[in-house]
C-alpha positions, 0 to 999 in steps of 0.5 A: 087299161094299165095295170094300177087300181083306183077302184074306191078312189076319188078323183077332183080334176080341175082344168078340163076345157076341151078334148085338148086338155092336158087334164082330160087325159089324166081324167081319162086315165084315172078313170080307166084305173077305176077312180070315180073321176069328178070334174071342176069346169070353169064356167058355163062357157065350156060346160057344154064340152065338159059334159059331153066329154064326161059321157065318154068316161067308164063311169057317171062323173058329176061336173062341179062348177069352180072359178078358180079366181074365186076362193069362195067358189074353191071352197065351194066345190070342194064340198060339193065334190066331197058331197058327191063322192061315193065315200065322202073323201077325196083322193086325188087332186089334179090342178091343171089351171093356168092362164094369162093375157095373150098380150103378155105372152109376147113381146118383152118380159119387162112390158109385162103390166101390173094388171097381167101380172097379178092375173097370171100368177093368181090364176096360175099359182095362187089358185093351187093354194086355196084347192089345196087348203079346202081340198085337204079337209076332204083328203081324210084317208091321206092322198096326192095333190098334183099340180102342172108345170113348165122348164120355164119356170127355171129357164127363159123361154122367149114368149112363154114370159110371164107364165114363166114366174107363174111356174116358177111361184107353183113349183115352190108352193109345190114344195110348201104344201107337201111340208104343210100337209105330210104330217096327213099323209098327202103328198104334193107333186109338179109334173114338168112336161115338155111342149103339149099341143093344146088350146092354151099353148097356141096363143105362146108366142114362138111356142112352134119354135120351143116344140121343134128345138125340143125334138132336136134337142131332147136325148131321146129325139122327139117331143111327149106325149100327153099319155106319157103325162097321164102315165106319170099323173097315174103313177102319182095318183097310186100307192106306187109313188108312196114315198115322193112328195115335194117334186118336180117330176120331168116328163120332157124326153130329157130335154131339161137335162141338156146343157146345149 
């Protein structure tokens, strides 16, 4: 238990597949903190793993079906999610959705088609922007939008290729929903963490490479943790982080500040 309290907050997770995910773990941790924690799955494919991971949470979570390709089904789940919540009101948005072909996270960037393009970028960035337009009318008593980012989106990581403009197109919506929604006071912020083991990151190519160069590099000489990214999720989520918005916040052991 860390000693932030969520108690009468609500939580949307969007990005949940399996025990790996990055967002399971801020699930977790925001439940801990006493958040009713609602999670939104991306199809009856892993419904069954969402839901079984859901019983292990402190409290009942409700699950909400959302693809997020469909800004029809976004909308939709933010009712059912506003619906379903103890106070009527959302609190905390977590957007941990990417994807794009395993065929365009290799080879030459310049290969990249139009077709893998437009996917990666719609599911990876776009989708950040209709949750936070439905989500928003949800967010009555002010709130925290946090969304999941990469160094890749400034730099060039050989193999992350097309997830890299996708990252980069987040971090600047990042920046655009936190000057369009402050006057609510919700406030809109990436969390830029290091190498996760975790399902999506497998399919990179060269991705053990970026984790062992990472190690070697990094000031503090070793690759994160997803807790320490929950941490910072939970930080973000709280009252604690009142005054930020708009940032790309590094949780990367350093690395993004070395040169060499």
């Amino acid at each position: 238990m860390y000693p932030i309290d969520l108690k009468g907050k609500t939580a949307a997770v969007f990005g949940v597949a399996n025990h790996r995910s990055i967002a399971w773990d801020i699930a977790k941790i925001l439940d801990q903190a006493g958040a009713e924690v609602i999670l939104g799955y991306q199809n009856q494919r892993v419904f069954n793993s969402v839901e079984s991971l859901s019983k292990t949470l402190t409290q009942p979570s409700t699950l909400v079906e959302c693809d997020a390709s469909e800004d029809s089904q976004i909308e939709n789940s933010m009712k059912k999610i506003g619906d379903a919540s103890n106070s009527g009101n959302i609190d905390i948005i977590i957007h941990s959705i990417a994807f794009a072909d395993k065929d365009d996270l290799g080879g030459p960037f310049v290969d990249v088609s139009k077709n893998g393009f437009i996917t990666a970028l719609s599911i990876s960035a776009y989708s950040l922007i209709p949750i936070a337009r439905y989500g928003s009318k949800y967010m009555t008593n002010g709130g925290s939008i946090i969304s999941m980012t990469y160094q890749a989106s400034t730099r060039v990581f050989p193999g992350y290729n097309v997830m890299g403009t996708a990252k980069a197109a987040l971090e600047n919506e990042i920046k655009q929903i936190a000057a369009d929604l402050g006057h609510l006071d919700i406030r809109a912020n990436a969390i830029s963490a290091g190498p996760l083991d975790t399902l999506s990151s497998r399919v990179i190519s060269g991705y053990r490479d970026m984790k062992n160069i990472h190690k070697e590099k990094s000031p503090l000489k070793r690759n994160i943790t997803t807790e320490e990214v929950s941490k910072t999720a939970l930080f973000l989520s709280s009252d604690l982080s009142s005054g930020i918005t708009g940032e790309i916040i590094h949780v990367d052991t350093g690395y993004n500040i070395m040169g060499i």
